[in-house]
Backbone as CSV, one residue per row, in Angstrom:
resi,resn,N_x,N_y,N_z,CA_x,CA_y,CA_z,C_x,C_y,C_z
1,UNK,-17.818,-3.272,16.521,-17.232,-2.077,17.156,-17.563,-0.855,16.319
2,UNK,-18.166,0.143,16.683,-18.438,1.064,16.241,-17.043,2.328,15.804
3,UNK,-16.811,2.873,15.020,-16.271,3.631,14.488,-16.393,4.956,14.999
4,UNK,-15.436,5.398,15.727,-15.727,5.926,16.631,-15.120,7.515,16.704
5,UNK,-13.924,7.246,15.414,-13.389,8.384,14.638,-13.464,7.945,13.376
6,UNK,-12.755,9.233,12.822,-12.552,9.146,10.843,-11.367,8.343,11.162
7,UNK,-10.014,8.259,11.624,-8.627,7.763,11.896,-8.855,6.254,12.054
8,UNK,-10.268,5.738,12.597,-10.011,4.483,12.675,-10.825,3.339,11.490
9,UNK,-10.538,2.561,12.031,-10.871,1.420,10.298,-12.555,1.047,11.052
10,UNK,-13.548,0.825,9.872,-14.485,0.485,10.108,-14.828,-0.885,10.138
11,UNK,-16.026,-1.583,10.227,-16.221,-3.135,10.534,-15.755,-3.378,9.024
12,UNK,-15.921,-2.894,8.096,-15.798,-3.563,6.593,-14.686,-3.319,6.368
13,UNK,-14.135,-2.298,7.153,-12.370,-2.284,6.646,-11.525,-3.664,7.431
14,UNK,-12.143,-3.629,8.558,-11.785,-4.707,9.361,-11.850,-6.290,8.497
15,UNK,-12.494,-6.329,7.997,-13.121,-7.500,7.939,-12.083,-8.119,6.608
16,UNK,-11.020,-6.492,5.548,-10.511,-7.226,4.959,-9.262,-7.040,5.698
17,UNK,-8.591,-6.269,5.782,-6.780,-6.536,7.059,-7.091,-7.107,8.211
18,UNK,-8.029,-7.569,8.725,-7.970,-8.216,9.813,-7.089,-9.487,9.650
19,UNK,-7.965,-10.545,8.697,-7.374,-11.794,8.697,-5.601,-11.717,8.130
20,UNK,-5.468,-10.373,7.902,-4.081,-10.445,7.028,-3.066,-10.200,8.188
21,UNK,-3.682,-9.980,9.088,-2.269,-9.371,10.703,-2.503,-10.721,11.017
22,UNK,-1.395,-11.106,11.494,-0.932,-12.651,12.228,-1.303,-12.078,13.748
23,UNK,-1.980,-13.272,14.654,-1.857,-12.916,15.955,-0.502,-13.123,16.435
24,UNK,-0.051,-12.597,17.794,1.077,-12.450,18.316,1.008,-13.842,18.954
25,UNK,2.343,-14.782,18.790,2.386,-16.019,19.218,2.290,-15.933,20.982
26,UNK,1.887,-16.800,21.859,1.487,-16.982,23.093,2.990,-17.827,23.158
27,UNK,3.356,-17.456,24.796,4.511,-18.297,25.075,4.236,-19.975,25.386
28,UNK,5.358,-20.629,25.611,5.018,-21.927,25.359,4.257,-22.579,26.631
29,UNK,4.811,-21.756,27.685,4.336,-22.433,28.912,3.041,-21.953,29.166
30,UNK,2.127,-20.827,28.113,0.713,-20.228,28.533,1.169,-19.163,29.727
31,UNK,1.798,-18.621,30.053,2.315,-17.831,31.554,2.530,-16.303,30.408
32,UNK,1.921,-15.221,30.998,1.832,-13.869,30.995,0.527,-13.388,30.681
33,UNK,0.475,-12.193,30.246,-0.608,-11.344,30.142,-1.226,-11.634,28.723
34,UNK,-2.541,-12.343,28.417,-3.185,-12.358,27.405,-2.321,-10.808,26.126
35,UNK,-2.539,-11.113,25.036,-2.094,-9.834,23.735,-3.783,-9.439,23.839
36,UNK,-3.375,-7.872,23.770,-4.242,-7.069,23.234,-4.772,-7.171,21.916
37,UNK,-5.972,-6.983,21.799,-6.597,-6.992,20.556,-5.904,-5.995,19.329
38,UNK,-5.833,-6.887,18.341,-4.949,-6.111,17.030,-5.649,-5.089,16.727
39,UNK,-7.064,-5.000,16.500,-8.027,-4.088,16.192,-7.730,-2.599,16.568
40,UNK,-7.831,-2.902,18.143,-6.900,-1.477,18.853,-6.205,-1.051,19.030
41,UNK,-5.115,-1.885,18.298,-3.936,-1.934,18.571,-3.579,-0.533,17.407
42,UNK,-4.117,-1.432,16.088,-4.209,-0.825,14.658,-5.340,0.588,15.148
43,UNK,-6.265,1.140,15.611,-6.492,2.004,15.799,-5.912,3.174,16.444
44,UNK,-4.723,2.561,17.366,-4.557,3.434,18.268,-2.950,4.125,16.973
45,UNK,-2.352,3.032,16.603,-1.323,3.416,15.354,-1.929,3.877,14.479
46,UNK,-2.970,4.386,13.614,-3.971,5.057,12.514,-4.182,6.617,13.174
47,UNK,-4.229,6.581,14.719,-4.170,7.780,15.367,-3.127,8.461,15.447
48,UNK,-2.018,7.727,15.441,-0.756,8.446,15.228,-0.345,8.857,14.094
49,UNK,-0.833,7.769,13.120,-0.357,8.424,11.727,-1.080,9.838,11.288
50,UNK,-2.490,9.985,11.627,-3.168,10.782,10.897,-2.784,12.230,11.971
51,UNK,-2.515,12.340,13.660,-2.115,13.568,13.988,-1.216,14.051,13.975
52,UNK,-0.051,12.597,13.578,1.080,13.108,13.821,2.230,13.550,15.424
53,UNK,1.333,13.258,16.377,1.343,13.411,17.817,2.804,12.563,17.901
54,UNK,3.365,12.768,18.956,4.154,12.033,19.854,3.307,10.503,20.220
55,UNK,4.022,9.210,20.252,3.719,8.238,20.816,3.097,8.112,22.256
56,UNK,3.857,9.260,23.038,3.400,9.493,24.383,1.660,10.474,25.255
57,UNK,1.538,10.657,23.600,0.095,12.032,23.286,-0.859,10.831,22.735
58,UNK,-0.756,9.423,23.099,-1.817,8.874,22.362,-3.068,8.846,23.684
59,UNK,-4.733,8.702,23.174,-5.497,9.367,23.879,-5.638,7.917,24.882
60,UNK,-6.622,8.190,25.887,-6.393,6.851,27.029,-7.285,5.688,26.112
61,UNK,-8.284,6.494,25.435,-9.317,5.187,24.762,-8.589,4.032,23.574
62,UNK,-7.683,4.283,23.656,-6.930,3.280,22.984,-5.489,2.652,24.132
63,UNK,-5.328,0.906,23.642,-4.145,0.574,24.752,-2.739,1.588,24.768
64,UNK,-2.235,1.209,25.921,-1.595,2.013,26.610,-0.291,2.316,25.278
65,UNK,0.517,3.390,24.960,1.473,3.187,23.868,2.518,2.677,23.597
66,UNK,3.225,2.255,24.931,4.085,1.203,24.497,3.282,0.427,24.561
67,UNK,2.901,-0.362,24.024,2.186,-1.463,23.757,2.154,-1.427,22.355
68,UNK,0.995,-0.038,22.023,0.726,-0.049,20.384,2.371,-0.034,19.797
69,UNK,3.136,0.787,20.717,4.388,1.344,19.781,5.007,-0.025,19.884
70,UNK,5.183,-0.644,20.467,5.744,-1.960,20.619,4.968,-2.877,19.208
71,UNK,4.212,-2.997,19.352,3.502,-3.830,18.579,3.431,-3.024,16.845
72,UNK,4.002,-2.119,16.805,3.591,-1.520,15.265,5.144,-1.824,15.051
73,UNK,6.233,-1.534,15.961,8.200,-1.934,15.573,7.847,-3.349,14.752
74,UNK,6.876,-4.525,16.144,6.692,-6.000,15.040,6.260,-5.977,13.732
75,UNK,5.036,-5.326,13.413,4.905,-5.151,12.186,5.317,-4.705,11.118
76,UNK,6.096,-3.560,11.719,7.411,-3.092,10.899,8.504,-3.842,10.167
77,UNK,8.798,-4.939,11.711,10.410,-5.706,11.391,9.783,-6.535,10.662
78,UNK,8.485,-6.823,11.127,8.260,-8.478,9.860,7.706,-8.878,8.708
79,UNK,7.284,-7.065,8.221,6.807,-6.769,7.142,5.157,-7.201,7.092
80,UNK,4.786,-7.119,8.059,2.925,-7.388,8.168,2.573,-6.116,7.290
81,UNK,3.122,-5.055,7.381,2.089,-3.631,6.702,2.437,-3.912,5.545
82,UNK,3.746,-4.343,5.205,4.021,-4.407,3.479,3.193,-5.384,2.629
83,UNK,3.470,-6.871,3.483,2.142,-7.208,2.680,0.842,-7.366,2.458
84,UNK,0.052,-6.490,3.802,-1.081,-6.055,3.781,-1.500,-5.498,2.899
85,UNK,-0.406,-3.965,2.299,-0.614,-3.829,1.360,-0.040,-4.510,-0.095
86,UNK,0.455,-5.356,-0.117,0.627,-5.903,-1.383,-0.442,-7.102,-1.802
87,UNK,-1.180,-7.660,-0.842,-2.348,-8.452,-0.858,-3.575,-7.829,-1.296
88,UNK,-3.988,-6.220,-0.889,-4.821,-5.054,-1.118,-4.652,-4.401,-2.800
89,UNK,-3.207,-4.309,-3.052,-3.092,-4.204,-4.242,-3.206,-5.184,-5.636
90,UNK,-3.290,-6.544,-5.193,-2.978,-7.164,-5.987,-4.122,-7.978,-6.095
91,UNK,-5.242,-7.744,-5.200,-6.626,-7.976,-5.583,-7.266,-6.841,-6.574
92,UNK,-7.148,-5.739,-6.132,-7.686,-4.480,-7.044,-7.160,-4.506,-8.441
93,UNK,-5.637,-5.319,-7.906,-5.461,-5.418,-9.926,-6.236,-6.326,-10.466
94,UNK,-6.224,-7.446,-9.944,-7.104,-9.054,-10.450,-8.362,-8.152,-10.809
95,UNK,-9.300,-7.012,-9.635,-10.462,-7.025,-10.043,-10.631,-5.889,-11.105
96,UNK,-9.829,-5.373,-11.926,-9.691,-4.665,-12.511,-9.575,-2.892,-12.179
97,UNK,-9.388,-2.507,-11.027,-9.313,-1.709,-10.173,-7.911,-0.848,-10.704
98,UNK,-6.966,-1.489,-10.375,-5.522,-0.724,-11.158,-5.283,-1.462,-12.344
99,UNK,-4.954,-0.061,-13.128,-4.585,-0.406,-14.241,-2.869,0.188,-14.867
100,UNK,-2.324,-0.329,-15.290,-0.921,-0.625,-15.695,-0.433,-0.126,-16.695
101,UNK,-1.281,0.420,-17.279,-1.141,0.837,-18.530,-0.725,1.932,-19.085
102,UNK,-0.581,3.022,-17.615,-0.348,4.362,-17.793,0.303,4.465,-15.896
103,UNK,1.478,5.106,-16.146,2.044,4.992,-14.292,2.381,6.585,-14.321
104,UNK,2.431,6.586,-13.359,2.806,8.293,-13.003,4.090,7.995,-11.850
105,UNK,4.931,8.875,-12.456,6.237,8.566,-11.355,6.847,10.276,-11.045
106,UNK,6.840,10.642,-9.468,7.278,11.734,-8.976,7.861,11.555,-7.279
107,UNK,9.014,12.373,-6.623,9.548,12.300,-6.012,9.256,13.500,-4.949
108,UNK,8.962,13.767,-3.853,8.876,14.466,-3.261,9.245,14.662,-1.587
109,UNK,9.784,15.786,-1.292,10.402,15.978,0.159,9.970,16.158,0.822
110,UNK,9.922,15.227,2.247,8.562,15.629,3.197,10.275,16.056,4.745
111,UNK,10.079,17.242,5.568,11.100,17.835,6.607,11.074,16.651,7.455
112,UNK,12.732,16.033,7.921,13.046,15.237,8.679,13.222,16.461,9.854
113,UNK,12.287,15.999,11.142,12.962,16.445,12.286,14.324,15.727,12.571
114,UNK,14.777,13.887,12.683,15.532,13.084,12.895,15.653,12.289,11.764
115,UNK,17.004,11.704,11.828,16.700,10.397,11.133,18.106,9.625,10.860
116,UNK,18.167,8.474,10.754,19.379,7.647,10.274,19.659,7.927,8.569
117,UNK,19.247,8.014,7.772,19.408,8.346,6.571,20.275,9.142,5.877
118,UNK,21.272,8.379,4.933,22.345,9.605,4.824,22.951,9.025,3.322
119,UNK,23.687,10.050,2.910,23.788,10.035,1.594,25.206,10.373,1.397
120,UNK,26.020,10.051,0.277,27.104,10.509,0.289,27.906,11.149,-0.816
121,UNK,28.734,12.046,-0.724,29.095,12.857,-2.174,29.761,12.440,-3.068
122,UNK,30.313,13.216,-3.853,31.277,12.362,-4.597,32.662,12.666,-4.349
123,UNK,33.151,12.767,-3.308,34.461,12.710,-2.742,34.528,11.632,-1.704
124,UNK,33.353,10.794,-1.329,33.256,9.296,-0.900,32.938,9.765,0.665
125,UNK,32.817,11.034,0.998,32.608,11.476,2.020,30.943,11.325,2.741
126,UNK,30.748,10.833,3.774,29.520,11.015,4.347,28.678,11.894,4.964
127,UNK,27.465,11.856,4.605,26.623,13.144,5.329,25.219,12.837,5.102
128,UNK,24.927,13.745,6.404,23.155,13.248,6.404,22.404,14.155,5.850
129,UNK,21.512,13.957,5.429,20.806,14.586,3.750,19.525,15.492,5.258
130,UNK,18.821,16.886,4.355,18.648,17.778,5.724,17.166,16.823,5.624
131,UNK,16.707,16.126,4.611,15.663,15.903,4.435,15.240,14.681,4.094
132,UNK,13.709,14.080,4.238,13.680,12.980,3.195,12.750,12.962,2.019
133,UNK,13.087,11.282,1.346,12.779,11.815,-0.079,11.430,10.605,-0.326
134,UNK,9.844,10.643,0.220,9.508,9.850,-0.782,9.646,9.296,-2.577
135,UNK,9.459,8.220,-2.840,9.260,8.703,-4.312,8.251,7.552,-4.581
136,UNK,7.113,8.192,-5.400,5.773,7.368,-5.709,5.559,6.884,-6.855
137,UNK,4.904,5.906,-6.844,4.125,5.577,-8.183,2.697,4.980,-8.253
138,UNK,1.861,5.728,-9.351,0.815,5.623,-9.613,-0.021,5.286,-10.308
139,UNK,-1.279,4.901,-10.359,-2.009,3.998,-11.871,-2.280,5.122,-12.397
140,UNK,-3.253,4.788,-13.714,-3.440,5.769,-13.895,-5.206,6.852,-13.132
141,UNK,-5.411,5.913,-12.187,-6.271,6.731,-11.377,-5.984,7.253,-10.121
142,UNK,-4.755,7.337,-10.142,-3.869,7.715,-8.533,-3.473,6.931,-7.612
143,UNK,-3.780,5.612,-7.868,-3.800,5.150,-6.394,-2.241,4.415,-6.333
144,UNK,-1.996,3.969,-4.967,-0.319,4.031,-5.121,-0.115,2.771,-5.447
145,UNK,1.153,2.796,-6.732,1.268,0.820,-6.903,3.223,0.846,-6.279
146,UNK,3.711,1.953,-5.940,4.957,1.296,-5.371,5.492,2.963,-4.546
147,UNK,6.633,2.449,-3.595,6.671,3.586,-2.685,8.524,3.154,-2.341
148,UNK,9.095,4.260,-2.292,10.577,3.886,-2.205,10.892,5.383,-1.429
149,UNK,11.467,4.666,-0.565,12.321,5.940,0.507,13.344,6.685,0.393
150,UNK,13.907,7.330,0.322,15.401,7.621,0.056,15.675,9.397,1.206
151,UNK,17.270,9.514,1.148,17.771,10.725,1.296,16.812,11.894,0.232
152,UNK,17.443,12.800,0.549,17.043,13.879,-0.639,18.707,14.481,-1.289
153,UNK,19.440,13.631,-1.513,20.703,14.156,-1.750,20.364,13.104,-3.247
154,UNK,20.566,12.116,-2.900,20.177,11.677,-4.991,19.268,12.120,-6.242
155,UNK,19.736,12.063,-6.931,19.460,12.501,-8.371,18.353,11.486,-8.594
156,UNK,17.194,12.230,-8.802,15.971,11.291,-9.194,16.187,10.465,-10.145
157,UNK,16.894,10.322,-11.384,16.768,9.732,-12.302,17.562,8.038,-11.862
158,UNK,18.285,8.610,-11.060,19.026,7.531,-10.726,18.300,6.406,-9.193
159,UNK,17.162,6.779,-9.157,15.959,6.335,-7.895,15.465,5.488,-8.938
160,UNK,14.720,5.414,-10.261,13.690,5.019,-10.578,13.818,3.730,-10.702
161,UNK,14.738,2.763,-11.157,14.880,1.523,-10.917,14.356,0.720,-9.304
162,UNK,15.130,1.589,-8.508,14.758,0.904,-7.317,13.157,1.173,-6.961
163,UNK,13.032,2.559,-6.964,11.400,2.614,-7.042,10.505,1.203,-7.731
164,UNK,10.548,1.311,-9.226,9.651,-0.002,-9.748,10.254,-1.222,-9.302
165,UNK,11.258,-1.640,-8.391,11.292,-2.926,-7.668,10.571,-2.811,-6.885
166,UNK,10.222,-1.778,-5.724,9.185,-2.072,-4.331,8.128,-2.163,-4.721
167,UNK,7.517,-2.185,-6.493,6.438,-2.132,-6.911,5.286,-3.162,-5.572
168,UNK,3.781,-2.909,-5.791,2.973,-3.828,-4.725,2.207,-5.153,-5.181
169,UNK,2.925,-4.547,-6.759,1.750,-5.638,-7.529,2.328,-6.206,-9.148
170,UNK,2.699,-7.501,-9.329,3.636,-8.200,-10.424,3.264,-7.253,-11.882
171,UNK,4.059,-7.143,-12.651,3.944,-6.695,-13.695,4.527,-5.004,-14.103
172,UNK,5.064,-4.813,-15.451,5.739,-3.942,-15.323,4.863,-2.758,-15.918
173,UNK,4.997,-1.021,-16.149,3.895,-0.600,-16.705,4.291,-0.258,-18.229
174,UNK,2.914,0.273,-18.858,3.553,0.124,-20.640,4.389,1.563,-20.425
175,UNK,3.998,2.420,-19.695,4.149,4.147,-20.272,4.436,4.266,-18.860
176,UNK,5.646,5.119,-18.267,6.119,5.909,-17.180,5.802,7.111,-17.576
177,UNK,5.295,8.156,-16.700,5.044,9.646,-16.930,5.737,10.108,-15.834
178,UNK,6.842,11.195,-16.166,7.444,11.943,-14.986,7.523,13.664,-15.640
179,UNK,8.084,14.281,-14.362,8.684,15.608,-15.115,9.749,15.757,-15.682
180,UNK,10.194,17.018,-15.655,11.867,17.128,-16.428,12.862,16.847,-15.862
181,UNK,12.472,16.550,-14.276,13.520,15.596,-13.839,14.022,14.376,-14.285
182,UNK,13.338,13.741,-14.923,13.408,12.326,-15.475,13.624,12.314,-17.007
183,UNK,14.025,13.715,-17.536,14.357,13.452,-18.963,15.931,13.195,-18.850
184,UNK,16.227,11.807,-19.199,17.186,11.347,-19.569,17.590,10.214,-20.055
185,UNK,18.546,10.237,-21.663,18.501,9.630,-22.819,19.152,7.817,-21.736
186,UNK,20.078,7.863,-21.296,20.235,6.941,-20.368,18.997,5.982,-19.807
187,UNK,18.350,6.552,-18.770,16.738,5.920,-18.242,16.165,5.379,-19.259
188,UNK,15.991,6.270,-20.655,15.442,5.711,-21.350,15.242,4.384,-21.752
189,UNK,16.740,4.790,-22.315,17.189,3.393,-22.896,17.115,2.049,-22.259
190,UNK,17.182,2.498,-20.630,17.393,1.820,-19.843,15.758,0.878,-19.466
191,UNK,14.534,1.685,-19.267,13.481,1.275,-19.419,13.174,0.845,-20.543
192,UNK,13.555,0.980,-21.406,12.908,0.558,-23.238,13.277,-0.788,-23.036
193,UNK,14.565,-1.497,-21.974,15.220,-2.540,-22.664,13.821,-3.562,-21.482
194,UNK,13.102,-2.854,-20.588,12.386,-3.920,-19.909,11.060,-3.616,-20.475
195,UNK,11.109,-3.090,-21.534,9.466,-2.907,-22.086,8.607,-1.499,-21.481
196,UNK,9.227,-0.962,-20.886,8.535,0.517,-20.176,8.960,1.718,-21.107
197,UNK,7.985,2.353,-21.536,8.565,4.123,-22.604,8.068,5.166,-21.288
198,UNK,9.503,5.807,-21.533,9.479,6.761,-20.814,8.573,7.889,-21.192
199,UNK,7.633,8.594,-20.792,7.258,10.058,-21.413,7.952,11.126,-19.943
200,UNK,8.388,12.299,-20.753,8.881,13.367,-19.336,9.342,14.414,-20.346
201,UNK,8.611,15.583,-20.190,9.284,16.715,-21.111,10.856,17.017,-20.927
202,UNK,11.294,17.521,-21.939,12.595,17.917,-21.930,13.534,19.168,-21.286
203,UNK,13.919,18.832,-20.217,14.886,20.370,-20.223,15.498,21.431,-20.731
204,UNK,14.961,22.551,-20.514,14.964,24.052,-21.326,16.146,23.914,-21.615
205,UNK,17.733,23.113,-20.779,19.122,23.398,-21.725,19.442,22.244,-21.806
206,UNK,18.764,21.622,-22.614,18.889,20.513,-23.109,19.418,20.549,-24.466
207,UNK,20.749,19.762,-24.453,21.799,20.147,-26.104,21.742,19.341,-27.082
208,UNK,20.796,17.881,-26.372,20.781,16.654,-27.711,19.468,16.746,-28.257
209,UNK,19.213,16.469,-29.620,18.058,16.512,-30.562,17.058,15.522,-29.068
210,UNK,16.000,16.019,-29.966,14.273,15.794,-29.408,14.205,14.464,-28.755
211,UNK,13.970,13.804,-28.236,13.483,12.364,-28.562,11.984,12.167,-28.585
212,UNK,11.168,13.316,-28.179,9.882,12.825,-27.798,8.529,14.126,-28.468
213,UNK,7.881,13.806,-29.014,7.154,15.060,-29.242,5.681,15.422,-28.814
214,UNK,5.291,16.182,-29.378,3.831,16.922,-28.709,2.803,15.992,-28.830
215,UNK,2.767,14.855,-29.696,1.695,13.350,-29.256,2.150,13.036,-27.977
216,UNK,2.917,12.099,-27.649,3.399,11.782,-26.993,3.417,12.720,-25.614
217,UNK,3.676,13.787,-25.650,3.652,14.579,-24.290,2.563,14.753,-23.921
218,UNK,1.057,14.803,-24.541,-0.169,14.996,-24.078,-0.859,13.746,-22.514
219,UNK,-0.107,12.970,-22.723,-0.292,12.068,-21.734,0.522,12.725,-20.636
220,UNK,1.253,13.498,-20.606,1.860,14.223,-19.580,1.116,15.245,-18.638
221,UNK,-0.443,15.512,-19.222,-1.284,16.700,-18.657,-2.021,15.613,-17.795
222,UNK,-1.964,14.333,-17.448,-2.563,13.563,-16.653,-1.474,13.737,-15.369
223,UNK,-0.416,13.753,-15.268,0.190,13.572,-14.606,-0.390,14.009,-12.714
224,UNK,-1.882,15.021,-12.873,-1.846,15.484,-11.610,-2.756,14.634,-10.776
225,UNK,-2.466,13.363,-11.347,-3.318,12.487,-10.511,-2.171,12.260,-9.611
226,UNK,-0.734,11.683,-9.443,-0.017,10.929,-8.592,0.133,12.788,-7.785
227,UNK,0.163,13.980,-8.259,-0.125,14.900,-7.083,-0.559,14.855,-6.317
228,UNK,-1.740,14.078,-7.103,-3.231,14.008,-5.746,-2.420,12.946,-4.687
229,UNK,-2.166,12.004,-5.435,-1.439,10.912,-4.370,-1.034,11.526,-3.117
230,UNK,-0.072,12.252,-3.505,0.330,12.731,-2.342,-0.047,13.850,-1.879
231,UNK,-0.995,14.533,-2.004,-2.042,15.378,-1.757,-2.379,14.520,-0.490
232,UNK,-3.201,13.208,-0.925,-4.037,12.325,0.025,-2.962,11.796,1.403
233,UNK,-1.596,11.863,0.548,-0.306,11.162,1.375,-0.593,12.192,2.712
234,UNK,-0.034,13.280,2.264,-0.242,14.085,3.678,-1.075,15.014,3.802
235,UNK,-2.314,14.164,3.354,-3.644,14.450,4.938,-2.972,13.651,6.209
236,UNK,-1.858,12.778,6.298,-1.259,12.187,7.305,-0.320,12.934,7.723
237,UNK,-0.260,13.253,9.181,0.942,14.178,9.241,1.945,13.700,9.327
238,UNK,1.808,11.743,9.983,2.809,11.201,10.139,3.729,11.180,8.808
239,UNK,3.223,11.082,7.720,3.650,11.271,6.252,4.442,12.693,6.176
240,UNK,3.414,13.483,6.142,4.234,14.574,5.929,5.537,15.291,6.954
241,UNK,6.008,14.584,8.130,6.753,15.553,8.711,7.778,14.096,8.832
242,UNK,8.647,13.579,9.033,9.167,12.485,9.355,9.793,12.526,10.778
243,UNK,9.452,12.327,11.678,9.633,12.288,13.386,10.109,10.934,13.618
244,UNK,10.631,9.936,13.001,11.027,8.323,13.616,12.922,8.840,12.618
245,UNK,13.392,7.806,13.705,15.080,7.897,13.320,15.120,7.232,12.217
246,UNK,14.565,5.890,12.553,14.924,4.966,11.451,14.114,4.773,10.626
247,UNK,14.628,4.977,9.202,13.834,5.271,7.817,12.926,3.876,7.740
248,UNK,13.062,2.620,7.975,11.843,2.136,7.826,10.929,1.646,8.624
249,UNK,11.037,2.792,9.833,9.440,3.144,10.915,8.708,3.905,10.097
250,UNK,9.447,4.960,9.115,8.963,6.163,8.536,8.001,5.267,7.397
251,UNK,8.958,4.322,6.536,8.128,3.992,5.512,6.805,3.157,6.269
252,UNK,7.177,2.496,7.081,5.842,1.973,7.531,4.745,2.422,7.945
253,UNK,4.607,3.581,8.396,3.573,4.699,7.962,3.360,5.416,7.009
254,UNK,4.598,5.334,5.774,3.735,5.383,4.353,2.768,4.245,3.702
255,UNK,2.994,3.360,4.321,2.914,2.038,3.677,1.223,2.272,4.460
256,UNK,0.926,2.587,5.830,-0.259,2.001,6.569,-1.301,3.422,5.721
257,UNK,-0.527,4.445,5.372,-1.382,5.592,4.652,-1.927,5.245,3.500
258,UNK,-1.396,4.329,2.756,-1.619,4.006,1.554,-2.486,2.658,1.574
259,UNK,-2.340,1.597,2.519,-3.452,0.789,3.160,-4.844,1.409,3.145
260,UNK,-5.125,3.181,4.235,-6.088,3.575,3.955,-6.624,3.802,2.481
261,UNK,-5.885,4.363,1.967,-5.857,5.024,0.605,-7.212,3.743,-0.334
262,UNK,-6.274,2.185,-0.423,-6.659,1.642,-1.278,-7.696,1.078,-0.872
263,UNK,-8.210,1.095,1.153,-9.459,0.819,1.320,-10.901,1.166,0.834
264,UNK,-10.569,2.638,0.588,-11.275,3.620,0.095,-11.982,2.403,-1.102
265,UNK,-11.273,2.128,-2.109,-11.530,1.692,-3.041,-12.422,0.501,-2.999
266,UNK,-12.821,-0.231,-1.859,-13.614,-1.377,-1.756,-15.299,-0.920,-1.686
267,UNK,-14.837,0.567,-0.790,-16.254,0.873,-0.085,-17.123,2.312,-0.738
């Protein structure tokens, strides 16, 4: 099949997520309409991610959209995109591709038109946050090794644990790099005890002695690689604007952006 836009996957991209999507089981008695080919299925969802369009704006040369939209909820609920990409990542580590040794960790707000996502204060009261909150992590050549969703009402420092659980690929990193959001003596301590050193400059009113100095912070001028990350994140608009209610339709088009992302890397 010829490639027919930039949005869609080529024969060599095919050739590695193909075998990784399960076909859709056939009923028992053989009775209904043959499943559409995954191929187009996955093209016609790559079109949505990258314009950002309404489900109902998808073009006729791809199957009809409930269908695709139907068929991307399955992949959603059953985690096919997650471990597409965690199979993608965890070859590039084997082949020496990501490396661990240096992570870049930053949080950033992409405008919820909708969404289920909500956060709550500290009077135990509920409310829905105006926005949402990716938060990324990166090797040290950009490419993404873990992706965690959240409100935009929490305190970053208090994300980063859950972040390095959705990690994509076993193993923990030696050196975290963040900004001054993440200077705090707490985290620290808290990463030191699983083998991770924090680097993150210090806050201008910051009242406790140093912990970290000008060696040590020079690894901090790398940091604009996981920018790029999400630089690359939203060339997707589906990324950048969040249009689905429920937060993990949303991540599943971070997850299929970052699929592209690490294809890149084969070809």
């Amino acid at each position: 099949m010829a490639n027919r836009r930039g949005e869609e996957v080529t024969d060599e991209q095919w050739e590695l997520i193909g075998p990784l999507i399960p076909d859709p089981p056939r009923r028992a008695d053989g009775r209904g309409r043959p499943w559409r080919d995954k191929r187009e299925i996955m093209n016609g969802v790559l079109w949505i991610l990258r314009s950002g369009a309404r489900w109902q704006d998808l073009p006729e040369r791809f199957p009809p959209y409930q269908t695709c939209h139907r068929r991307y909820q399955q992949w959603v609920r059953s985690g096919v995109l997650r471990d597409v990409l965690e199979t993608l990542a965890q070859d590039l580590h084997e082949r020496g591709e990501l490396d661990l040794s240096e992570v870049s960790l930053m949080a950033l707000s992409s405008w919820r038109k909708k969404g289920a996502l909500r956060g709550e204060n500290q009077a135990g009261q509920r409310h829905e946050a105006h926005g949402g909150r990716p938060l990324g992590r990166s090797d040290s050549s950009g490419f993404p090794l873990a992706l965690h969703v959240t409100s935009a009402s929490p305190n970053e420092v208090t994300l980063v644990t859950n972040t390095l659980e959705q990690r994509f690929i076993d193993g923990q990193p030696e050196r975290l790099i963040g900004d001054k959001a993440y200077d705090s003596d707490g985290l620290d301590a808290e990463l030191a005890q699983q083998g991770v050193k924090m680097i993150a400059p210090h806050r201008r009113n910051r009242k406790k002695a140093a912990t970290q100095d000008g060696r040590t912070l020079r690894r901090y001028k790398r940091r604009w690689k996981i920018e790029r990350l999400f630089a690359w994140l939203h060339n997707y608009r589906r990324v950048l604007t969040r249009f689905d209610y429920y937060p993990e339709n949303y991540l599943g088009f971070v997850h299929l952006a970052c699929i592209k992302i690490l294809l890149n890397c084969y070809l």
